[in-house]
Steps between C-alpha positions, in 0.01 A plus 500: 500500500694290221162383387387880443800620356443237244158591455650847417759439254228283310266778491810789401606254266176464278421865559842626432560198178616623155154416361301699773793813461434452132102544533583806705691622212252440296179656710807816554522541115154446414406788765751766364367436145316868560823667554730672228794368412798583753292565772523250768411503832716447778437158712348559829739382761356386812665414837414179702539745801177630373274190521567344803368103462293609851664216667852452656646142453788599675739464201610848265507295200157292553316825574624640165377164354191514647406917386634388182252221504222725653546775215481225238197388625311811501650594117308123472211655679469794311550267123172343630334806606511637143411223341175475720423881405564407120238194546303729699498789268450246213207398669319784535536636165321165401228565740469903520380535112199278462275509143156547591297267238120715530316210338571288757447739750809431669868645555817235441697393234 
């Protein structure tokens, strides 16, 4: 238990670091770049209540730490998943247009 509470506060530390709240300041500011001036968005404010970890360690404060850990990892999840469907989009623009070179007699680039 001491071992994964450990495990825990390593993870919330380097997700929760200055440099790592600073990126999300960053990826925040560089998002609202569309809006007006003045207008700003309220944060979304979430509840651990709402995403239990789907486990019960038996300990309040451990099952917070753990569906804290459990949302991080699927914002983690979803980072990747866009960055597959930018490769993947990428991708297909490359290979969805080819030049079609009659001399040869065949289609490619």
């Amino acid at each position: 238990s001491e071992a994964m509470v450990r495990a825990c506060a390593a993870v919330l530390e380097q997700k929760l670091s200055a440099a790592a709240r600073a990126r999300a300041q960053i990826a925040a500011a560089s998002k609202g770049r569309g809006r007006q001036q003045g207008q700003h968005s309220a944060p979304t404010v979430f509840s651990l209540k709402d995403f239990p970890p789907g486990f019960d360690t038996g300990d309040e404060q451990l099952n917070k730490a753990a569906a804290l850990l459990r949302l991080l990892y699927v914002s983690d999840l979803r980072r990747l998943q866009d960055e597959v469907n930018s490769l993947i989009s990428s991708m297909q623009d490359y290979t969805a247009n080819p030049k079609t070179d009659s001399s040869l007699g065949k289609v490619g680039r």
